[in-house]
N, C-alpha and C positions, 0 to 999 in steps of 0.2 A: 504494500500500500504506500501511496506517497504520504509524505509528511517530514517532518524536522526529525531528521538524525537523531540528534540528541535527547527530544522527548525520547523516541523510539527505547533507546540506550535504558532511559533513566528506568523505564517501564519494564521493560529487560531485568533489570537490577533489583528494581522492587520487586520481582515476580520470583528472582532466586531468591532471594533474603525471606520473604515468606515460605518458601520451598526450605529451605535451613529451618528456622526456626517449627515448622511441622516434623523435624528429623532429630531436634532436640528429647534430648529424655524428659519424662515428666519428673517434674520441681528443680531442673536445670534455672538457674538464676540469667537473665537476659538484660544485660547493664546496654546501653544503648553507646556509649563509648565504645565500649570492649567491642561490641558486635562489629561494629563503623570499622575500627582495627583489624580486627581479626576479616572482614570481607571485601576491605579496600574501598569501603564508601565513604561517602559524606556522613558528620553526624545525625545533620538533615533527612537524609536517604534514609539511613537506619531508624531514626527516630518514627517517622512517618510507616515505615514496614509491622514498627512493634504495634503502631496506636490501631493499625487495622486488623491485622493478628488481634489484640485484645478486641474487636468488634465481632471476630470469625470466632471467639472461644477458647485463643490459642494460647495466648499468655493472661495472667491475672497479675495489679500491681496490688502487694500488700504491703500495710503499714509498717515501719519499719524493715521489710524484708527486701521490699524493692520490686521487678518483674521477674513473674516465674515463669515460667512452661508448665500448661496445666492440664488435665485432659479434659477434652471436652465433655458436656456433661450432657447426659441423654435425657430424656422428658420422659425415659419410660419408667423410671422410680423417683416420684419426686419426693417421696420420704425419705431417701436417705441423703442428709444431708453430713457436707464434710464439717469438720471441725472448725475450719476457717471460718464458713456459713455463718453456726454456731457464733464464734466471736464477734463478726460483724453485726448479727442480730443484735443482740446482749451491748456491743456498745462495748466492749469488755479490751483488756491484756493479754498478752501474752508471758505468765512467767519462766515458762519453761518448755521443752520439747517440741521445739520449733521444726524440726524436719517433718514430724508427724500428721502439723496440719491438714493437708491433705486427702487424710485417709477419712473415709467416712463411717457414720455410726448408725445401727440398728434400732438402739433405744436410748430410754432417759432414764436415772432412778436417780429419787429424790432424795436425800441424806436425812431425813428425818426418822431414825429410829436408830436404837443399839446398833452398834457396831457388827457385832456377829449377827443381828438378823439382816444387815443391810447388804450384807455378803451374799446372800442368799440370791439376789436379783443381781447382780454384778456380775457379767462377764465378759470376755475379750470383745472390742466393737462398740460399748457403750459408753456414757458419758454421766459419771457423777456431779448433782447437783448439790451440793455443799455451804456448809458455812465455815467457820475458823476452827476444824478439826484435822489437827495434821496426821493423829493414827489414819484418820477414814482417808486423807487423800493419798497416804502412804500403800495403805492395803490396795485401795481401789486402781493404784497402778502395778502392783505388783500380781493383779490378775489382769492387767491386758487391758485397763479400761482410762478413758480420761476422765479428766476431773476440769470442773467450773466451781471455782471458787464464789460465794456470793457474800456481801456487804460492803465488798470495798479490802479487806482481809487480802494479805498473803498467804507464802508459806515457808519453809524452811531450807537453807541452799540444800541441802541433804535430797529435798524432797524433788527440787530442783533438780537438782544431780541424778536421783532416778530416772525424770522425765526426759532429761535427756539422752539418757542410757537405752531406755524401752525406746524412745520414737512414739511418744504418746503427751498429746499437747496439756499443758497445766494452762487454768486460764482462770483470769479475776475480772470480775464486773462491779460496777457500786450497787445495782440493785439486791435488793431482797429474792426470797429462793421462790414468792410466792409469783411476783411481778415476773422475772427470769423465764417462769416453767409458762407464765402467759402469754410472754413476747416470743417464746418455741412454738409452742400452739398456733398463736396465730401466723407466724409467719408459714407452716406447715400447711396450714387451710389455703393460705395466699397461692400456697406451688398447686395444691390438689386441683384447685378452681382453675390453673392458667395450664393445667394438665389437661385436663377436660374440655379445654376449649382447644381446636385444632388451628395452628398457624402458621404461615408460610416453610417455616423452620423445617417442620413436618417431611412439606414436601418437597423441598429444594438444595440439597447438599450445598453450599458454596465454596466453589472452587476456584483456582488462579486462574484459570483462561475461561471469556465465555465469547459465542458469537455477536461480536460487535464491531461498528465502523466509525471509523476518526470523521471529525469535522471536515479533513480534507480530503478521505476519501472519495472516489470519483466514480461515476456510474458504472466502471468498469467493474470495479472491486467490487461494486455493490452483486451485479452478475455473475464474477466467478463467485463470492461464498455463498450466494444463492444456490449455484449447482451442485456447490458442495456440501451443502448440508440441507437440502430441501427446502429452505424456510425462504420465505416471500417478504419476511418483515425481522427488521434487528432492530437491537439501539446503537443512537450515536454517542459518542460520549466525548471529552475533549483531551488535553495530553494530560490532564491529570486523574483519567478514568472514570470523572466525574459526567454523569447522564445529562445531558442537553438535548437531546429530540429521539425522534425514532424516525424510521424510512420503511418503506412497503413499496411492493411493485407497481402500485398508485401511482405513487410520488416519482417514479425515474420514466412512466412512461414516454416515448418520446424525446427524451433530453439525451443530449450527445455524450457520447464513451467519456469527455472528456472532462464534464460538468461537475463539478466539486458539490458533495452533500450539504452542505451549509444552505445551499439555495437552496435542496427541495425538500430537506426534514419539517416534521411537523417542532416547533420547538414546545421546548416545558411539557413533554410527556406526565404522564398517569404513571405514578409509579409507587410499589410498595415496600416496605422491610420485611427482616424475616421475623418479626413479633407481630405482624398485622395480620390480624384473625381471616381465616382461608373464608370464612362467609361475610365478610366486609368486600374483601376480595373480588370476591363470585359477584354483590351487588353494584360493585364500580363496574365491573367488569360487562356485566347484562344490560345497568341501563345507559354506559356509553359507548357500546359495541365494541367495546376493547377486545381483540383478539392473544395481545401479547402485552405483558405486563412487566418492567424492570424491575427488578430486585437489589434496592440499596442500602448502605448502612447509612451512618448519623453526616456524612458528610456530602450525601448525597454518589458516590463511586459506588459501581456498577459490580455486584456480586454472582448475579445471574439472571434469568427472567423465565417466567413460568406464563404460561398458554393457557388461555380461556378453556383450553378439554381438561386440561388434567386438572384445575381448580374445580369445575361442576364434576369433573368422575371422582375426586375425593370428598366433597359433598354426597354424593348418593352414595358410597361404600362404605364412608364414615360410620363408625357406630354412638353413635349421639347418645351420654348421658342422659338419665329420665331428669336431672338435676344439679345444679351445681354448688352444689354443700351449701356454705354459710355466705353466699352472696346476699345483697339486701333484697331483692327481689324474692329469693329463695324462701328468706326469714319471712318476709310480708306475707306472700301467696300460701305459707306452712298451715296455717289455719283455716283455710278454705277446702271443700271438700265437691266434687263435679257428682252433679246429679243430671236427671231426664226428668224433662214432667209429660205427661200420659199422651203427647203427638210423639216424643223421643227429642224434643230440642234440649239443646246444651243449656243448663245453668250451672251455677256456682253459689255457693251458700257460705258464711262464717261469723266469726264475731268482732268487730270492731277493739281488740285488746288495747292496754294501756300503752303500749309501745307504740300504736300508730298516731297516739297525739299529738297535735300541735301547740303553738302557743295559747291557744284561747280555752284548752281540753277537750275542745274534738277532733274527731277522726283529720288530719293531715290532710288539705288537696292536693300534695303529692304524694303521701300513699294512695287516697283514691285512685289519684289518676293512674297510678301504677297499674293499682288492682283492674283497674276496667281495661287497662293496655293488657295485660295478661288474658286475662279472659277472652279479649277479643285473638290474641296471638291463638290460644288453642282451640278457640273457634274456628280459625283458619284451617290449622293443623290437622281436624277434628274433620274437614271438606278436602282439604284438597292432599294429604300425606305429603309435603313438601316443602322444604323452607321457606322463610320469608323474610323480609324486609319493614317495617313501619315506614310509609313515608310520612304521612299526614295527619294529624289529628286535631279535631276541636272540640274544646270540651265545655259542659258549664254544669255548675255548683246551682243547684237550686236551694237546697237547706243545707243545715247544719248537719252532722252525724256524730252523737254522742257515744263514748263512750261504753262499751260492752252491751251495743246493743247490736242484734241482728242480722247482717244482709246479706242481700241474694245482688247478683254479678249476672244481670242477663245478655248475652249476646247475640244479633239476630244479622245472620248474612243479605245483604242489600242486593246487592250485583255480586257474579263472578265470571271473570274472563281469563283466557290463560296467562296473561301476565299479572293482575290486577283483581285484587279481593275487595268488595269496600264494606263494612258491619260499622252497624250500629251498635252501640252498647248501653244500658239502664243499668244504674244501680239503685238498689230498692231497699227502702227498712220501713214496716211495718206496714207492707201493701203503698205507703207513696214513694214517687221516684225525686233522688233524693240530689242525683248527678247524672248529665247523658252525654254522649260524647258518638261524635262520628270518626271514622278512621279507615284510611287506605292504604293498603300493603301489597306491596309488590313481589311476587310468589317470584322463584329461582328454580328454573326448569333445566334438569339435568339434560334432558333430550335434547 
Protein backbone atom coordinates (compact mmCIF):
# COMPACT_ATOMS: atom_id res chain seq x y z
CA UNK A 1 0.00 0.00 0.00
CA UNK A 2 1.26 3.46 -0.47
CA UNK A 3 1.81 5.70 2.25
CA UNK A 4 4.87 7.38 4.57
CA UNK A 5 7.67 4.93 5.08
CA UNK A 6 8.17 5.70 8.22
CA UNK A 7 4.53 5.40 9.71
CA UNK A 8 4.68 2.20 7.89
CA UNK A 9 8.02 1.35 10.01
CA UNK A 10 6.65 2.76 13.25
CA UNK A 11 3.46 0.35 12.99
CA UNK A 12 5.80 -2.54 12.06
CA UNK A 13 7.49 -1.98 15.41
CA UNK A 14 4.48 -1.51 17.60
CA UNK A 15 3.10 -4.62 16.03
CA UNK A 16 6.59 -6.69 17.32
CA UNK A 17 6.67 -5.09 20.69
CA UNK A 18 3.02 -6.23 21.39
CA UNK A 19 4.04 -9.77 19.66
CA UNK A 20 7.10 -9.61 22.75
CA UNK A 21 5.31 -8.67 25.37
CA UNK A 22 2.33 -11.66 24.57
CA UNK A 23 5.71 -14.06 24.69
CA UNK A 24 6.60 -12.62 28.08
CA UNK A 25 5.93 -15.19 31.00
CA UNK A 26 3.16 -14.25 33.26
CA UNK A 27 4.10 -11.77 36.22
CA UNK A 28 7.25 -10.89 34.20
CA UNK A 29 7.62 -7.12 35.27
CA UNK A 30 7.52 -4.71 31.97
CA UNK A 31 9.49 -1.33 32.90
CA UNK A 32 8.85 0.71 29.71
CA UNK A 33 12.75 1.92 29.66
CA UNK A 34 14.19 -1.40 29.92
CA UNK A 35 11.69 -2.64 27.10
CA UNK A 36 12.75 0.70 24.61
CA UNK A 37 16.53 -0.81 25.51
CA UNK A 38 16.27 -4.18 25.22
CA UNK A 39 14.03 -3.78 21.45
CA UNK A 40 15.84 -0.77 20.19
CA UNK A 41 12.86 1.78 20.35
CA UNK A 42 11.85 4.97 21.25
CA UNK A 43 10.69 5.32 24.93
CA UNK A 44 7.62 6.76 23.15
CA UNK A 45 7.35 3.57 20.90
CA UNK A 46 7.58 1.26 24.00
CA UNK A 47 5.45 3.25 26.13
CA UNK A 48 2.54 3.50 23.72
CA UNK A 49 2.91 -0.71 22.89
CA UNK A 50 2.44 -1.21 26.99
CA UNK A 51 -0.70 1.26 27.29
CA UNK A 52 -2.41 -0.94 24.46
CA UNK A 53 -1.26 -4.34 25.65
CA UNK A 54 -2.99 -3.05 29.15
CA UNK A 55 -6.21 -2.34 26.96
CA UNK A 56 -5.86 -6.13 25.04
CA UNK A 57 -5.55 -7.74 28.83
CA UNK A 58 -1.94 -8.19 28.51
CA UNK A 59 -0.15 -6.21 31.07
CA UNK A 60 -1.72 -4.98 34.53
CA UNK A 61 0.02 -1.60 36.26
CA UNK A 62 0.07 -2.32 40.03
CA UNK A 63 0.65 -0.19 42.82
CA UNK A 64 3.87 -0.16 43.90
CA UNK A 65 4.83 -3.01 41.79
CA UNK A 66 4.95 -1.28 38.44
CA UNK A 67 3.62 -3.23 34.93
CA UNK A 68 3.34 -6.86 34.90
CA UNK A 69 2.43 -9.48 32.39
CA UNK A 70 -0.67 -10.92 33.39
CA UNK A 71 -2.97 -13.49 31.97
CA UNK A 72 -5.62 -12.64 30.59
CA UNK A 73 -8.68 -13.24 32.32
CA UNK A 74 -11.66 -15.23 30.95
CA UNK A 75 -15.42 -14.33 31.69
CA UNK A 76 -16.14 -17.87 32.05
CA UNK A 77 -15.48 -17.86 36.04
CA UNK A 78 -16.07 -14.60 37.25
CA UNK A 79 -15.93 -15.84 40.99
CA UNK A 80 -12.78 -16.45 41.01
CA UNK A 81 -11.17 -13.75 41.77
CA UNK A 82 -7.19 -13.15 42.18
CA UNK A 83 -5.76 -11.68 45.07
CA UNK A 84 -4.61 -8.51 43.47
CA UNK A 85 -8.65 -8.14 42.69
CA UNK A 86 -9.14 -8.62 46.29
CA UNK A 87 -6.66 -5.75 47.21
CA UNK A 88 -7.98 -3.28 44.87
CA UNK A 89 -11.51 -3.96 46.04
CA UNK A 90 -10.63 -3.48 49.88
CA UNK A 91 -8.64 -0.26 49.12
CA UNK A 92 -6.06 -2.29 51.13
CA UNK A 93 -1.79 -3.11 51.20
CA UNK A 94 0.34 -5.13 50.51
CA UNK A 95 2.48 -6.47 53.52
CA UNK A 96 3.84 -9.22 52.24
CA UNK A 97 4.04 -12.17 49.48
CA UNK A 98 4.19 -10.04 46.62
CA UNK A 99 4.81 -12.65 43.88
CA UNK A 100 1.78 -14.42 44.92
CA UNK A 101 -0.62 -11.98 43.94
CA UNK A 102 -1.76 -13.29 41.13
CA UNK A 103 -2.94 -16.45 41.98
CA UNK A 104 -6.52 -16.75 42.44
CA UNK A 105 -8.81 -17.90 45.33
CA UNK A 106 -11.87 -20.26 45.72
CA UNK A 107 -13.34 -18.92 48.98
CA UNK A 108 -13.59 -16.49 51.88
CA UNK A 109 -13.47 -17.57 55.73
CA UNK A 110 -14.08 -15.01 58.04
CA UNK A 111 -11.65 -15.15 61.34
CA UNK A 112 -14.35 -14.81 63.66
CA UNK A 113 -14.06 -17.95 65.96
CA UNK A 114 -11.28 -20.15 67.93
CA UNK A 115 -8.44 -20.79 66.39
CA UNK A 116 -8.71 -24.52 65.99
CA UNK A 117 -12.40 -24.26 64.76
CA UNK A 118 -11.39 -21.74 62.09
CA UNK A 119 -8.86 -24.20 60.72
CA UNK A 120 -11.42 -26.34 59.95
CA UNK A 121 -12.76 -24.02 56.73
CA UNK A 122 -9.10 -23.00 55.79
CA UNK A 123 -7.46 -24.60 52.94
CA UNK A 124 -4.98 -24.09 50.03
CA UNK A 125 -6.73 -21.21 47.58
CA UNK A 126 -8.56 -19.38 50.04
CA UNK A 127 -8.36 -16.16 51.75
CA UNK A 128 -8.49 -15.30 55.58
CA UNK A 129 -10.47 -12.44 56.66
CA UNK A 130 -8.98 -11.31 59.90
CA UNK A 131 -8.38 -8.95 62.41
CA UNK A 132 -4.89 -8.34 64.69
CA UNK A 133 -4.37 -12.17 65.26
CA UNK A 134 -0.92 -13.15 64.34
CA UNK A 135 -1.29 -17.15 65.53
CA UNK A 136 -4.42 -17.00 62.81
CA UNK A 137 -2.55 -15.23 60.19
CA UNK A 138 0.46 -17.54 60.83
CA UNK A 139 -1.55 -20.89 60.61
CA UNK A 140 -3.61 -19.79 57.84
CA UNK A 141 -0.50 -19.60 55.75
CA UNK A 142 1.04 -22.39 56.67
CA UNK A 143 -1.96 -24.22 55.01
CA UNK A 144 -1.65 -22.79 51.74
CA UNK A 145 -4.04 -19.93 52.26
CA UNK A 146 -3.88 -15.86 52.23
CA UNK A 147 -4.72 -13.68 54.79
CA UNK A 148 -6.51 -9.96 54.75
CA UNK A 149 -5.71 -8.30 57.52
CA UNK A 150 -8.80 -5.89 58.76
CA UNK A 151 -8.74 -2.57 60.87
CA UNK A 152 -5.90 -0.88 59.74
CA UNK A 153 -3.42 -3.67 61.87
CA UNK A 154 -0.37 -5.24 60.61
CA UNK A 155 1.70 -8.19 61.36
CA UNK A 156 4.86 -9.47 62.24
CA UNK A 157 8.34 -9.44 59.93
CA UNK A 158 8.27 -13.29 60.85
CA UNK A 159 4.87 -13.56 59.59
CA UNK A 160 6.02 -11.52 56.73
CA UNK A 161 8.91 -13.69 56.03
CA UNK A 162 6.42 -16.76 55.78
CA UNK A 163 4.44 -14.98 53.19
CA UNK A 164 7.07 -14.45 51.25
CA UNK A 165 8.46 -17.95 51.43
CA UNK A 166 4.97 -19.77 50.56
CA UNK A 167 4.08 -17.04 47.57
CA UNK A 168 0.86 -16.33 49.39
CA UNK A 169 -0.06 -12.51 49.54
CA UNK A 170 -0.59 -10.96 53.27
CA UNK A 171 -2.76 -7.91 52.97
CA UNK A 172 -4.09 -4.96 55.32
CA UNK A 173 -7.17 -2.61 54.64
CA UNK A 174 -8.49 0.09 57.38
CA UNK A 175 -11.92 -1.30 57.04
CA UNK A 176 -13.62 -3.57 59.49
CA UNK A 177 -14.19 -7.47 58.73
CA UNK A 178 -17.90 -6.76 58.47
CA UNK A 179 -17.73 -3.78 55.79
CA UNK A 180 -14.49 -5.91 53.93
CA UNK A 181 -16.80 -9.28 53.53
CA UNK A 182 -19.42 -6.41 51.93
CA UNK A 183 -17.39 -4.68 49.54
CA UNK A 184 -16.26 -8.82 48.30
CA UNK A 185 -19.85 -9.43 47.86
CA UNK A 186 -20.79 -6.93 46.13
CA UNK A 187 -18.04 -6.55 43.94
CA UNK A 188 -18.70 -10.40 43.13
CA UNK A 189 -22.54 -9.76 42.15
CA UNK A 190 -20.89 -6.74 39.89
CA UNK A 191 -18.76 -9.79 37.73
CA UNK A 192 -21.92 -12.36 37.86
CA UNK A 193 -24.30 -9.49 36.39
CA UNK A 194 -21.55 -8.40 33.47
CA UNK A 195 -21.10 -12.38 33.13
CA UNK A 196 -24.47 -12.70 32.18
CA UNK A 197 -24.74 -10.05 29.84
CA UNK A 198 -22.85 -11.04 26.51
CA UNK A 199 -20.22 -8.45 24.96
CA UNK A 200 -18.25 -7.90 22.06
CA UNK A 201 -15.35 -9.45 24.17
CA UNK A 202 -17.30 -12.79 23.77
CA UNK A 203 -17.19 -12.78 20.35
CA UNK A 204 -14.04 -11.19 18.80
CA UNK A 205 -10.55 -12.26 19.92
CA UNK A 206 -8.36 -9.14 19.34
CA UNK A 207 -5.51 -9.47 17.50
CA UNK A 208 -2.38 -7.50 15.93
CA UNK A 209 -3.35 -7.53 12.27
CA UNK A 210 -6.95 -6.93 11.10
CA UNK A 211 -8.38 -6.09 7.60
CA UNK A 212 -7.84 -2.52 7.12
CA UNK A 213 -6.88 0.45 4.65
CA UNK A 214 -4.62 3.69 5.26
CA UNK A 215 -6.17 7.16 4.44
CA UNK A 216 -3.81 6.90 1.60
CA UNK A 217 -4.73 3.82 0.25
CA UNK A 218 -5.85 3.84 -3.20
CA UNK A 219 -8.66 2.17 -5.09
CA UNK A 220 -6.37 -0.38 -6.01
CA UNK A 221 -5.59 -1.60 -2.61
CA UNK A 222 -8.88 -1.22 -1.83
CA UNK A 223 -9.53 -4.21 -4.90
CA UNK A 224 -6.78 -6.46 -4.36
CA UNK A 225 -7.65 -7.13 -0.22
CA UNK A 226 -11.09 -7.32 -1.49
CA UNK A 227 -10.02 -10.46 -3.44
CA UNK A 228 -8.37 -11.53 -0.94
CA UNK A 229 -10.37 -11.82 1.68
CA UNK A 230 -13.81 -11.79 0.21
CA UNK A 231 -15.16 -8.66 2.03
CA UNK A 232 -16.67 -5.64 0.05
CA UNK A 233 -16.26 -3.28 3.07
CA UNK A 234 -13.20 -2.43 5.69
CA UNK A 235 -12.11 0.33 7.82
CA UNK A 236 -9.80 3.15 7.24
CA UNK A 237 -7.84 4.00 9.84
CA UNK A 238 -4.94 6.74 9.94
CA UNK A 239 -0.93 6.13 10.70
CA UNK A 240 -1.70 5.99 14.19
CA UNK A 241 -4.24 2.96 13.70
CA UNK A 242 -6.75 5.10 14.98
CA UNK A 243 -10.44 4.42 12.93
CA UNK A 244 -11.43 7.51 10.76
CA UNK A 245 -14.10 6.00 8.18
CA UNK A 246 -14.98 2.92 6.48
CA UNK A 247 -15.00 2.12 2.45
CA UNK A 248 -17.41 -0.42 0.69
CA UNK A 249 -17.61 -1.25 -2.81
CA UNK A 250 -20.31 1.71 -2.99
CA UNK A 251 -17.98 4.10 -2.27
CA UNK A 252 -14.92 3.05 -5.06
CA UNK A 253 -17.52 2.46 -7.68
CA UNK A 254 -16.38 4.01 -10.76
CA UNK A 255 -13.28 6.11 -9.33
CA UNK A 256 -9.97 5.48 -10.87
CA UNK A 257 -7.20 2.77 -9.61
CA UNK A 258 -5.48 5.62 -8.61
CA UNK A 259 -7.95 7.75 -6.33
CA UNK A 260 -6.76 7.88 -2.70
CA UNK A 261 -9.48 6.62 0.02
CA UNK A 262 -9.76 9.82 1.96
CA UNK A 263 -12.04 11.17 -0.83
CA UNK A 264 -14.47 8.27 -0.92
CA UNK A 265 -14.71 6.81 2.84
CA UNK A 266 -17.76 7.59 4.76
CA UNK A 267 -15.97 9.47 7.76
CA UNK A 268 -16.73 9.18 11.60
CA UNK A 269 -17.92 5.45 11.29
CA UNK A 270 -20.28 3.45 13.86
CA UNK A 271 -18.20 1.97 15.99
CA UNK A 272 -17.87 -0.30 19.17
CA UNK A 273 -15.45 -1.61 22.16
CA UNK A 274 -15.11 -4.80 23.40
CA UNK A 275 -17.38 -4.01 26.62
CA UNK A 276 -20.20 -2.93 24.46
CA UNK A 277 -23.13 -5.23 25.12
CA UNK A 278 -23.45 -7.72 21.73
CA UNK A 279 -27.48 -6.59 21.95
CA UNK A 280 -26.67 -2.78 21.91
CA UNK A 281 -24.68 -3.86 19.01
CA UNK A 282 -27.33 -5.84 17.04
CA UNK A 283 -29.65 -2.55 17.72
CA UNK A 284 -27.08 0.02 16.11
CA UNK A 285 -26.49 -2.22 13.91
CA UNK A 286 -30.51 -3.09 12.55
CA UNK A 287 -31.63 0.37 12.64
CA UNK A 288 -28.76 1.81 10.67
CA UNK A 289 -28.04 -0.90 8.26
CA UNK A 290 -24.73 -1.35 9.52
CA UNK A 291 -23.38 -4.31 7.85
CA UNK A 292 -19.69 -4.05 9.55
CA UNK A 293 -18.83 -2.65 12.72
CA UNK A 294 -15.13 -1.44 14.12
CA UNK A 295 -13.86 -2.77 17.02
CA UNK A 296 -11.94 -0.10 19.20
CA UNK A 297 -10.32 0.56 22.59
CA UNK A 298 -10.34 3.95 24.64
CA UNK A 299 -8.26 5.61 22.04
CA UNK A 300 -10.29 5.02 19.41
CA UNK A 301 -7.31 2.39 17.29
CA UNK A 302 -8.67 -0.38 15.40
CA UNK A 303 -8.76 -3.82 17.26
CA UNK A 304 -10.98 -5.77 14.85
CA UNK A 305 -14.40 -5.53 13.42
CA UNK A 306 -17.27 -7.81 13.75
CA UNK A 307 -20.33 -8.34 10.95
CA UNK A 308 -23.98 -7.65 11.31
CA UNK A 309 -24.31 -12.09 10.96
CA UNK A 310 -22.29 -13.07 13.53
CA UNK A 311 -23.71 -10.33 16.19
CA UNK A 312 -27.62 -11.48 15.36
CA UNK A 313 -26.37 -15.47 15.14
CA UNK A 314 -24.81 -14.81 18.78
CA UNK A 315 -28.01 -13.29 19.65
CA UNK A 316 -30.24 -16.36 18.74
CA UNK A 317 -27.78 -19.17 20.14
CA UNK A 318 -27.02 -17.19 23.09
CA UNK A 319 -28.49 -18.62 26.17
CA UNK A 320 -30.19 -15.80 27.81
CA UNK A 321 -30.36 -15.78 31.64
CA UNK A 322 -34.03 -15.81 33.08
CA UNK A 323 -32.38 -12.91 35.39
CA UNK A 324 -29.76 -10.88 36.34
CA UNK A 325 -29.15 -11.27 40.01
CA UNK A 326 -29.14 -8.10 42.12
CA UNK A 327 -29.48 -5.56 39.35
CA UNK A 328 -32.03 -2.61 40.35
CA UNK A 329 -34.42 -3.68 37.82
CA UNK A 330 -34.17 -7.38 39.08
CA UNK A 331 -34.78 -6.15 42.83
CA UNK A 332 -37.98 -4.00 41.70
CA UNK A 333 -39.76 -6.46 39.32
CA UNK A 334 -38.72 -9.58 42.55
CA UNK A 335 -42.15 -8.91 43.91
CA UNK A 336 -44.22 -9.06 41.18
CA UNK A 337 -45.70 -12.38 40.08
CA UNK A 338 -47.30 -12.91 35.81
CA UNK A 339 -50.62 -14.10 35.88
CA UNK A 340 -53.71 -14.65 32.85
CA UNK A 341 -57.00 -13.47 33.48
CA UNK A 342 -59.91 -15.81 31.97
CA UNK A 343 -59.21 -14.59 27.78
CA UNK A 344 -55.36 -15.71 28.65
CA UNK A 345 -53.91 -11.92 28.42
CA UNK A 346 -50.68 -11.16 30.34
CA UNK A 347 -50.92 -9.23 33.70
CA UNK A 348 -48.75 -8.64 36.41
CA UNK A 349 -49.63 -8.25 40.10
CA UNK A 350 -47.54 -7.10 43.53
CA UNK A 351 -47.02 -4.84 46.23
CA UNK A 352 -45.82 -1.43 46.34
CA UNK A 353 -42.95 -2.32 49.28
CA UNK A 354 -41.10 0.29 51.37
CA UNK A 355 -38.00 0.34 49.13
CA UNK A 356 -39.83 1.63 46.06
CA UNK A 357 -40.50 5.07 47.82
CA UNK A 358 -39.81 8.30 47.10
CA UNK A 359 -39.52 11.47 48.69
CA UNK A 360 -43.09 12.40 49.57
CA UNK A 361 -43.77 8.13 50.63
CA UNK A 362 -45.02 6.99 47.66
CA UNK A 363 -44.53 4.58 45.27
CA UNK A 364 -41.29 6.37 43.16
CA UNK A 365 -42.35 7.56 39.40
CA UNK A 366 -39.32 5.93 38.45
CA UNK A 367 -39.85 2.77 39.94
CA UNK A 368 -43.30 2.92 38.23
CA UNK A 369 -42.01 3.73 35.22
CA UNK A 370 -39.70 0.87 35.49
CA UNK A 371 -42.27 -1.49 36.43
CA UNK A 372 -44.71 -0.66 33.45
CA UNK A 373 -41.30 -0.64 31.18
CA UNK A 374 -40.81 -4.32 32.38
CA UNK A 375 -44.14 -5.51 31.87
CA UNK A 376 -44.41 -4.01 28.66
CA UNK A 377 -40.65 -5.63 27.79
CA UNK A 378 -42.35 -9.40 28.55
CA UNK A 379 -45.30 -8.49 26.84
CA UNK A 380 -43.32 -8.23 23.93
CA UNK A 381 -41.35 -11.27 24.62
CA UNK A 382 -44.43 -13.05 25.67
CA UNK A 383 -45.77 -12.25 21.36
CA UNK A 384 -43.06 -12.26 19.59
CA UNK A 385 -39.95 -14.90 21.31
CA UNK A 386 -37.30 -12.29 20.25
CA UNK A 387 -35.27 -9.46 21.57
CA UNK A 388 -35.97 -6.04 21.69
CA UNK A 389 -35.14 -2.69 21.98
CA UNK A 390 -37.24 0.25 23.81
CA UNK A 391 -37.38 3.02 21.62
CA UNK A 392 -40.02 5.28 22.84
CA UNK A 393 -42.11 5.90 25.77
CA UNK A 394 -44.68 8.20 27.23
CA UNK A 395 -45.83 8.02 30.30
CA UNK A 396 -48.30 9.80 32.83
CA UNK A 397 -48.82 9.65 36.64
CA UNK A 398 -52.45 10.15 37.26
CA UNK A 399 -52.53 9.59 41.29
CA UNK A 400 -50.52 8.97 43.91
CA UNK A 401 -49.53 5.12 45.00
CA UNK A 402 -49.09 4.58 48.52
CA UNK A 403 -47.20 2.45 50.09
CA UNK A 404 -47.88 -1.47 50.54
CA UNK A 405 -50.62 -1.24 48.65
CA UNK A 406 -51.68 -3.57 45.69
CA UNK A 407 -51.05 -3.41 41.98
CA UNK A 408 -51.71 -5.10 38.82
CA UNK A 409 -49.10 -4.11 35.61
CA UNK A 410 -51.55 -4.56 32.71
CA UNK A 411 -50.12 -4.67 29.22
CA UNK A 412 -52.17 -4.80 26.08
CA UNK A 413 -50.24 -5.08 22.50
CA UNK A 414 -51.57 -2.19 20.15
CA UNK A 415 -49.85 -2.86 16.63
CA UNK A 416 -47.25 -5.45 15.79
CA UNK A 417 -45.03 -5.53 12.74
CA UNK A 418 -41.94 -7.32 12.16
CA UNK A 419 -39.69 -4.73 13.12
CA UNK A 420 -41.84 -2.64 15.47
CA UNK A 421 -44.04 -3.76 18.80
CA UNK A 422 -46.13 -0.65 20.05
CA UNK A 423 -48.36 -1.68 23.87
CA UNK A 424 -49.86 0.20 25.86
CA UNK A 425 -49.54 -0.40 29.54
CA UNK A 426 -52.01 0.43 32.80
CA UNK A 427 -51.05 0.37 36.18
CA UNK A 428 -53.99 -0.29 38.43
CA UNK A 429 -54.42 -0.25 42.56
CA UNK A 430 -57.73 -0.99 43.60
CA UNK A 431 -59.75 -1.22 40.31
CA UNK A 432 -58.57 2.64 39.21
CA UNK A 433 -55.72 3.36 36.91
CA UNK A 434 -53.23 4.95 38.67
CA UNK A 435 -50.32 5.58 35.61
CA UNK A 436 -50.56 4.67 31.67
CA UNK A 437 -47.85 4.89 29.57
CA UNK A 438 -47.56 4.19 25.63
CA UNK A 439 -44.21 2.57 24.37
CA UNK A 440 -42.52 1.20 21.16
CA UNK A 441 -39.92 -1.26 20.78
CA UNK A 442 -38.02 -2.38 18.05
CA UNK A 443 -37.90 -6.32 17.86
CA UNK A 444 -34.06 -7.67 16.57
CA UNK A 445 -34.76 -10.31 13.85
CA UNK A 446 -32.04 -12.84 13.65
CA UNK A 447 -33.33 -13.92 10.13
Amino acid sequence: MPGNDNNLNEMTKHEQLLQYIRELPIGTKVPVRQMAKDRGVSDGTAYRAIKEAEQLGLVSTKERIGTVRVDKKRRSNPEQLTFAEVLEIVQGSLLGGEEGLEKTLHKFVIGAMELDEMMAYIDAGSLLIVGNRENAHRTALEHGAGVLVTGGFGTSEDVRALANERQLPILTCRHDTFTVASMINRAMYDRLIKRKIMIIADLLEPSSRSSVLKQSSEVADFLKLSAETGSSRFPVADEWNRVVGMITSKDVIGSPSGQTLDKLMTRRPMTVTLNTPVASAAHRMVSEGIELLPVVDRQRKLVGAISRGEVLRAMQFANRPAHLGETFDALMWGGFTEQRDSEGRLYFSGLATPQMSGPLGTISEGVLTSLIQQAASRAVEDLRKREHVLDNMTTYFLRTVPIDAGISIIPHIIEASRRYVKVEVQAVQDGEVVAKAMLTAQTIDPA
